[in-house]
N, C-alpha and C positions, 0 to 999 in steps of 0.2 A: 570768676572774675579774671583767675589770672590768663585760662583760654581765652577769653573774649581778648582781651589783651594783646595776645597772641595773634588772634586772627587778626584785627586793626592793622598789628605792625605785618604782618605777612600781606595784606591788601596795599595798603600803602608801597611798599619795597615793589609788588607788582605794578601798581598804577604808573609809580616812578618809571621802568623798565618798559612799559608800553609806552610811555608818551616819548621817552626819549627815543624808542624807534621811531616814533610817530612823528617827530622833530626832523630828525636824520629823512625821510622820506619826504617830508612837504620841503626841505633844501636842496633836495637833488630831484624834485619836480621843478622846482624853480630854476636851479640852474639850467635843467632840458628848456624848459619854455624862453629863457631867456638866451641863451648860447647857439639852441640847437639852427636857429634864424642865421647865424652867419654861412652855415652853409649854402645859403643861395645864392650867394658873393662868389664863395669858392668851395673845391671841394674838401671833404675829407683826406685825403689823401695829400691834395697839397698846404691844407691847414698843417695837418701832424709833420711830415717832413719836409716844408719848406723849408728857405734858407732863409727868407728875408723877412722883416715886421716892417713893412710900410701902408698903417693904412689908410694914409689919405693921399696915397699917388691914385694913377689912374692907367689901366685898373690896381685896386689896392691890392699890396702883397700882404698875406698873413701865414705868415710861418712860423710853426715855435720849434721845431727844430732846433735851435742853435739855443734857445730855452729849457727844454729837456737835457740836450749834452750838457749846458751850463750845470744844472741843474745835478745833475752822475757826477760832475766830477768833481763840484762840490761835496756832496753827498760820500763818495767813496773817501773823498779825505778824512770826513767828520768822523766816517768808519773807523778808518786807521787807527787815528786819534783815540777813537772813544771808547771802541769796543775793548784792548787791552787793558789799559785804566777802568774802566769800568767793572771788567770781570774780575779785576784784581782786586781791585777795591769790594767788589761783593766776599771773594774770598776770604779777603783781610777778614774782615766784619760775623763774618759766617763763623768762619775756623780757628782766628789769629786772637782777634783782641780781646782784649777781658773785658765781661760782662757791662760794667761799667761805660769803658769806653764804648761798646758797643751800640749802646744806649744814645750817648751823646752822639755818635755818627749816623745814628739811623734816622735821629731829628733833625740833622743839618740836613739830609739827603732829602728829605719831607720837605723839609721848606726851600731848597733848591729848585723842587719839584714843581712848587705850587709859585714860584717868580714868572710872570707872565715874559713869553718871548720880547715882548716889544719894549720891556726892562733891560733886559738881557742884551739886547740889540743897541740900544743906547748905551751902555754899561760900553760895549765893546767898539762902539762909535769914539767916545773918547776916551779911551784906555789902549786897546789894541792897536786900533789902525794907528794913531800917532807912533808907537811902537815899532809896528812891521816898516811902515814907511822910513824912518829914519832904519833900521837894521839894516833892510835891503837897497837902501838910498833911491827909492821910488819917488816918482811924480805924487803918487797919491798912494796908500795904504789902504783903500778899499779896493782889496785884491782879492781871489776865491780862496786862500792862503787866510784872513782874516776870517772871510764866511766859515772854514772850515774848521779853524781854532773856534768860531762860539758856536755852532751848529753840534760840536763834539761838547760842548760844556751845556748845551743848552737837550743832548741825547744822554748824555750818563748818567742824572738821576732815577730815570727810566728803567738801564742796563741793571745800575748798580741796585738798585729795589726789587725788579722782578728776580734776579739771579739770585740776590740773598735769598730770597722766599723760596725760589729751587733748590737751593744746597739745605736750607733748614729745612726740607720735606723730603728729603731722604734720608730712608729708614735708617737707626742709630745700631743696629745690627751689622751694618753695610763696614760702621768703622770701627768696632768692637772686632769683628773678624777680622778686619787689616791688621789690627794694632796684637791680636791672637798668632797671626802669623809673622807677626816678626816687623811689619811694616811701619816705615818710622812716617811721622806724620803728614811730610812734606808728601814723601812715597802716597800716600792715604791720600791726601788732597788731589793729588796729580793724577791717580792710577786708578781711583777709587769714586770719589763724590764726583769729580766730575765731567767723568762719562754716564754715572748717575743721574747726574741733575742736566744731562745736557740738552734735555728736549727742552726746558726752561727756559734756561740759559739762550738758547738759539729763539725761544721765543720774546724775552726782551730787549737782545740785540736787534730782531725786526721792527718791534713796535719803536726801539729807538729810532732807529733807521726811519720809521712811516712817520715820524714827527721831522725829522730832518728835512725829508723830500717835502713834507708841508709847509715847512718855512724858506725852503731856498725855490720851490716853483712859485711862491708867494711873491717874494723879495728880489728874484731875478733878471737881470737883466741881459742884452743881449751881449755875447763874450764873441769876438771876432781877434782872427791874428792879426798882428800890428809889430810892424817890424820884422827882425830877427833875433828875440828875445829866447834866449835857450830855457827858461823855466819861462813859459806860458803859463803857468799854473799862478807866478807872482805880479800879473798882468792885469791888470785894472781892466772892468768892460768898457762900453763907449757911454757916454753923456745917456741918459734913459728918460732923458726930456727930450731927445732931440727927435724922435720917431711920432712926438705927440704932440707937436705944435698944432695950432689949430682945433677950430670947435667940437668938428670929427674927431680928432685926433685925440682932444684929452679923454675919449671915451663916456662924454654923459647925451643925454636926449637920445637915447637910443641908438645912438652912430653905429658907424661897423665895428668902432676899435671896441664901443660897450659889448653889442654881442660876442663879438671874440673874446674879451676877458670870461664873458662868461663860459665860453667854450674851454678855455684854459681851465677855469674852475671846475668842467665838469671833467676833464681828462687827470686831474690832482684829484676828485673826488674816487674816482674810478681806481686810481694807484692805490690812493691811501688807504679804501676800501679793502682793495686785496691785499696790500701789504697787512693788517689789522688782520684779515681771516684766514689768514695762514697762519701767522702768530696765534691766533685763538686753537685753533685746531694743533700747534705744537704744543699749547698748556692742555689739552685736552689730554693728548697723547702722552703726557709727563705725567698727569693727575693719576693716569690708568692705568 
């Protein structure tokens, strides 16, 4: 009984495992079928590095260029941000805290984890921006400065989880010998676990990273200079209604701006994809 058992749950965890590929593949047939249509508007080539999103002029511009760079330098902030606190924070947790506390910080991290973005994004709608805005004395506080502050809170549960799980899966010999040879513990941490655990390590810092770029090519809009503002970075984009006036323009009944969205969809499907199977292939190589 208790085989049979067995094999149920082992059928099951498969079925699971196929359909969600199964999932992931009728989404990115749909997005081809729907997206891959803007191309006979325009080409490839000036879709990806345009400069402009206008698509109800004539002929319509679709560029997401200034979309992608938005997109990077959001993204390298949240880095900045995320990756140190985050790997430190696994550290703590791994190496530092007592057992107890450990405990309690691993469930907060779990349920940070599991706050859906669009929480997250409100949370920081009225908390943050009102913030930034008055600090920096801006017109408005929705700046890439704000995306970057939650896009970095909304990657470290990520960092801080997979990296625990690399520093606790290497082997306890690793720090028995350090501490044999004289090494005091910071020494151990530093020099020791994680250069150990660093294929992990690098692979939650990506997978953070693939969620980042999924919510800021999600939620972006277009970022042009204005003025002579010496931190661009604390510069609010343009109006993201204003590109979508009209019936075309909001993007439904199949207009151009629809297919383009979905053309954007399928070049964030395309990133997130490899950003994800690189990561998988670094825990592969940390496992082995």
């Amino acid at each position: 009984m208790r085989k049979f058992r067995e094999f149920i749950i082992e059928k099951l965890i498969l079925l699971c495992g196929l359909a969600s590929i199964f999932f992931v593949v009728l989404i990115f047939l749909f997005l081809l079928k729907e997206g891959l249509a803007v191309f006979k508007t325009v080409s490839p080539f000036k879709f990806l590095f345009g400069r402009s999103w206008y698509p109800i002029s004539e002929p319509p511009q679709l560029g997401i260029l200034p979309l992608i760079l938005g997109s990077l330098v959001v993204t390298v902030g949240a880095a900045i941000i995320s990756i140190p606190i985050g790997v430190g924070c696994a550290v703590y947790i791994a190496e530092v805290a007592h057992p107890k506390t450990k405990e309690i910080l691993k469930a907060g991290i779990e349920l940070l984890a599991a706050i859906p973005s669009v929480v997250l994004g409100f949370i920081g709608m009225v908390t943050l921006v009102p913030i930034v805005k008055s600090l920096f004395h801006l017109p408005t506080g929705l700046t890439a400065l704000s995306g970057s502050i939650m896009l970095a809170f909304m990657a470290m549960p990520t960092i801080v989880s997979i990296a625990e799980d690399a520093l606790y899966s290497v082997p306890k010999s690793y720090k028995e010998g350090a501490f044999a040879l004289g090494a005091t513990h910071w020494q151990t941490i530093w020099r020791v676990m994680l250069p150990a655990a660093s294929s992990g390590i690098l692979a939650s810092v990506m997978l953070g990273i693939g969620r980042v770029i999924g919510e800021t090519m999600g939620g972006n809009d277009d970022h042009r200079k204005r003025g002579s503002h010496t931190a661009e970075y604390f510069s609010a984009g343009e109006d993201p209604h204003r590109h979508y006036r009209g019936r075309d323009g909001r993007g439904g009944g199949g207009g151009r701006t629809y297919f383009a969205l979905f053309a954007v969809g399928i070049v964030l499907f395309v990133i997130s994809f490899a950003i994800n199977v690189t990561a998988d292939l670094f825990l592969h190589k940390e496992r082995s």
